[in-house]
C-alpha positions in Angstrom: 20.0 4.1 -0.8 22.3 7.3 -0.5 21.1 10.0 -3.1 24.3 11.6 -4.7 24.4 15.7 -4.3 23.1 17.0 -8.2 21.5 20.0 -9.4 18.1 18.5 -8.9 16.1 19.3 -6.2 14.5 17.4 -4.0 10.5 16.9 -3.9 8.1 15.4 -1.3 6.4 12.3 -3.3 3.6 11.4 -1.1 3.2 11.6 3.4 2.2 8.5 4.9 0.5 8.1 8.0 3.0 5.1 9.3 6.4 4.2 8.7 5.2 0.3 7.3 3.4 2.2 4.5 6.1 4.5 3.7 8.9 1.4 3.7 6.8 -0.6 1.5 6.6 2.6 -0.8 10.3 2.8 -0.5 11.1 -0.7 -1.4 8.9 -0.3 -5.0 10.9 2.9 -5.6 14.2 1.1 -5.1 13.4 -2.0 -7.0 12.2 0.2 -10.1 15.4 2.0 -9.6 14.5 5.6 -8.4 16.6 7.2 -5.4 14.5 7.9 -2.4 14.8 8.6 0.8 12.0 8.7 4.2 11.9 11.4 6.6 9.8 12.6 9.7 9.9 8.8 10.4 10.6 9.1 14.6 8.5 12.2 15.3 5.4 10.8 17.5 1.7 12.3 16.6 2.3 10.6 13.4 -0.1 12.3 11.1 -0.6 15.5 13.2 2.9 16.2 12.1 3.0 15.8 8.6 3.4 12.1 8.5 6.3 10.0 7.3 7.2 11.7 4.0 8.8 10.0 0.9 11.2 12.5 -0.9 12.4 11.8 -4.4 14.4 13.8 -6.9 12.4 16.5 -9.0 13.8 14.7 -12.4 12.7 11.3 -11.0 9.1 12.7 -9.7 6.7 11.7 -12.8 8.5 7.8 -12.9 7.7 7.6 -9.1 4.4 8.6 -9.1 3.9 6.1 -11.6 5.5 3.5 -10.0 3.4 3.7 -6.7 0.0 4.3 -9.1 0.9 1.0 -10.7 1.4 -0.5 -7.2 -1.9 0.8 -5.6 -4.5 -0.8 -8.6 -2.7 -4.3 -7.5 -4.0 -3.6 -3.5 -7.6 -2.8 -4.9 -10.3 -4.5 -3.0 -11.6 -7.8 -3.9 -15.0 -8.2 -4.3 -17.0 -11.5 -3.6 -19.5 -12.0 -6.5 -22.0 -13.5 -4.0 -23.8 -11.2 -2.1 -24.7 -13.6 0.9 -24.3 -12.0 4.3 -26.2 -14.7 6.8 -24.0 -16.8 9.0 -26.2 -19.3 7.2 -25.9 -19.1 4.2 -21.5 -18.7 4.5 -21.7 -21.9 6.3 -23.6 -23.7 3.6 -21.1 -22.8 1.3 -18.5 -23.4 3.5 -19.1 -27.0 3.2 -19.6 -26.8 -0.5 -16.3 -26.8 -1.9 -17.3 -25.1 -5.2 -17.5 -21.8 -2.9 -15.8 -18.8 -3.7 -12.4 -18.4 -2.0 -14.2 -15.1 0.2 -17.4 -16.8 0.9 -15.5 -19.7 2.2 -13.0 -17.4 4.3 -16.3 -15.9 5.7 -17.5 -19.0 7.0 -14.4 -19.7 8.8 -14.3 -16.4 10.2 -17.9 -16.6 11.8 -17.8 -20.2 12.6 
């Protein structure tokens, strides 16, 4: 998205340590809207030399940071409400299909 010259200045929103994180960024910034744009993307030693930065407009700043806050409670960690952590007792549940999604992907992994 090309950012029209205005009287606002440009900000750094957030530094990223890879260019996956900063595009997915990007992409929610776009879709709500807001004008945005990546840089230090190429430069190798990623986070030794500043990351990949976001930039948005100053007048846009608060509604971006926003944006991403909202984004980051939906990539939360799940937590399984069964505390099991034998082989055991994953694979017993594995083959009890009232497991919990988590307990029964844990039991696949180890089998």
């Amino acid at each position: 998205m090309f950012i029209e010259p205005t009287d606002g200045t440009v900000v750094l929103l957030e530094s990223f340590a890879n260019s996956i994180s900063a595009h997915l960024a990007k992409n929610q910034l776009e879709a709500a809207g807001i004008a945005c744009f990546i840089s230090n993307e190429n430069r190798p030693y990623g986070p030794i030399s500043g990351g990949v930065r976001l930039h948005v407009r100053q007048q846009d700043l608060e509604a971006a940071q926003l944006v991403l806050s909202e984004q980051a409670a939906l990539m939360t960690a799940v937590y399984d409400d069964e505390q099991d952590t034998s082989a055991e007792a994953a694979t017993a549940s594995a083959s009890n299909s009232s497991g919990s999604l988590l307990t029964r992907l844990r039991a696949w992994l180890l089998s």
